[in-house]
N, C-alpha and C positions, 0 to 999 in steps of 0.2 A: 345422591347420597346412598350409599349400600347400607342397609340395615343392619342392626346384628341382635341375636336374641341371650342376655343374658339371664340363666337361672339359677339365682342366688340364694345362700343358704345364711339367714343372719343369725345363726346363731339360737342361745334360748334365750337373748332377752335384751342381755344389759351389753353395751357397745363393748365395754370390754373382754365380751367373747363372740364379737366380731372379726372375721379374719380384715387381714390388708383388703387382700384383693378383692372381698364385696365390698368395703367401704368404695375402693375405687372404680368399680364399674357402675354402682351406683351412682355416684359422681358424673360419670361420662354419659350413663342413659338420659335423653331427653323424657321416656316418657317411665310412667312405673305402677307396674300390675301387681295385686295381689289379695287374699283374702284382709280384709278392712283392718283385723286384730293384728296381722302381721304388717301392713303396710302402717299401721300406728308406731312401732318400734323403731322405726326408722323415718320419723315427720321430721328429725329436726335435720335432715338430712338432703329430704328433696324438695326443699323451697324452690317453689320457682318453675317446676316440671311438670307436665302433663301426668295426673295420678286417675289411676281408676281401682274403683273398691269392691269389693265383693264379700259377698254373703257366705255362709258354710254351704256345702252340697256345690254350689255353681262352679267346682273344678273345669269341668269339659270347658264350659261357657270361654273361662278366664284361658285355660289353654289357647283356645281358638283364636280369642283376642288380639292375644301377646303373639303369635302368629304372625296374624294379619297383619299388626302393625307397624314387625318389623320386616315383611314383607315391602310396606308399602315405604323402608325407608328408615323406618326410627330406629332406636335405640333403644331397646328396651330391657328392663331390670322386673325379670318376675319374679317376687320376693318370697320367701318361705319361711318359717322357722327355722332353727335345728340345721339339718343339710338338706337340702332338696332331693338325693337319692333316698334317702331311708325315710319311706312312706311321705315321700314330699310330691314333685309336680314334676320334677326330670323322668321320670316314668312315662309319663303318661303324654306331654311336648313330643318324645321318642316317638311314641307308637300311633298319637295323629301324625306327623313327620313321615312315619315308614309308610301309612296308608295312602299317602300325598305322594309317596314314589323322590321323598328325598335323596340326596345325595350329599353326604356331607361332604366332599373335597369340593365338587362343587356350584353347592346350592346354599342357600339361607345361612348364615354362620351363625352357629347356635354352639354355648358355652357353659357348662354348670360349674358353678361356685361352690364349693363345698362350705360346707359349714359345720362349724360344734355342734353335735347330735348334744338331746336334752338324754341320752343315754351315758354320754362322755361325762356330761356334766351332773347327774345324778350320781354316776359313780365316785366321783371326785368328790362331790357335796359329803356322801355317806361315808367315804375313807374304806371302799370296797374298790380297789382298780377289776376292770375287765380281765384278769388275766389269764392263760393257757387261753381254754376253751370258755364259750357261753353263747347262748342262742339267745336269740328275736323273735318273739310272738306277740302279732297284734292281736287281738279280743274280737276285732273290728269284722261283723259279716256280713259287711255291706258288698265286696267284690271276691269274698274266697265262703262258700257252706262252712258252718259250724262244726261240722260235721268233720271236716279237715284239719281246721284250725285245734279242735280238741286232739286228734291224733299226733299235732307236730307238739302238744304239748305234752301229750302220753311220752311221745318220744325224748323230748328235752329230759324231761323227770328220769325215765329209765336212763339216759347217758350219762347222767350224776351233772348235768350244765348248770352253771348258773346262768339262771332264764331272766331277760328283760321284756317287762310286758308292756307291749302298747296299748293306748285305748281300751283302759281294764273295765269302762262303763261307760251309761249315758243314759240317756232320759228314756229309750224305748231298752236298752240292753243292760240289764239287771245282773242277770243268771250266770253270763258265762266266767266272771268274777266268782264265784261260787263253786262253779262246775270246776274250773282250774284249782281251785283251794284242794275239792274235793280228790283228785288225782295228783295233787304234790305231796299230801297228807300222803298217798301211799310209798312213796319212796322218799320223805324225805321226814326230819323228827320235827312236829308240834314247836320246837326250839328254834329253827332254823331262823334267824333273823332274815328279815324283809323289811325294804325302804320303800 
């Protein structure tokens, strides 16, 4: 049996902002990876299949895994939130992939499932669509310095963007929530509503 790796984006939550096609390649995966809160979203789903759960931080780990496993044959459904590109797991499947000296025509078949970003779906929620232009900045400086991440945000402010922020806090990252306020405040009025 040839394996194949699916990396699927379900969405922010509730099935019906589920696409078709991850409801059905979860269906066809025999086995199914993912961080534990996102592999919950989807239980009523994979009765019956080989599940493996994961912790937050353990991304590499669960990478590796879902790999091997369909290396060795299976079928597997790496599950994400939201889309798997935008700050998901399709990233990072790529770039162990490229260091392994992949070949995608013809090596390992590996597939990403897009999925409803929680950006698509905040927008929609607030009755603010995405529209012309708007920028992405996570808060997140676990794999980009602060130091960056504040300049892309100097920058969004001066382009007049409407900015989507990822990851605006957390139990050790307090400040940079603050620090961003502190540099929207210059380009933008006290008024400007925010979801």
């Amino acid at each position: 049996m040839t394996g194949k790796l699916y990396i699927v984006g379900v969405g922010p939550g509730h099935h019906d902002h589920m696409t078709f096609r991850a409801k059905q390649v979860i269906e066809e995966s025999n086995t199914i990876v993912g961080y534990e809160t996102y592999v919950n979203l989807v239980e009523d789903l994979i009765s019956g299949k080989e599940v493996y759960r994961y912790a937050m931080t353990q991304e590499v780990e669960r990478a590796h895994q879902c790999i091997d496993l369909a290396k060795s044959g299976k079928i597997v459904s790496l599950v994400s939130s939201g889309d798997p590109g935008i700050y998901g797991m399709a990233g990072l499947i790529y770039e162990i992939l490229a260091e392994e000296g992949w070949d995608r025509k013809n090596g390992l078949y590996v597939e990403v499932v897009p999925g409803i970003s929680s950006l698509n779906s905040c927008a929609a929620l607030v009755g603010s669509p995405l529209m012309t232009d708007f920028a992405v900045v996570s808060m997140s400086d676990l794999l980009v310095p602060w130091e960056i991440i504040i300049k892309r945000v100097e920058a969004a402010a001066q382009g007049d963007y409407v900015i989507v922020i990822y990851n605006p806090s957390s139990k050790k990252r307090i400040h940079q929530l603050q620090d961003t306020r502190k540099i929207l405040l210059k380009y933008r009025s006290p008024t400007t509503p925010v979801a």
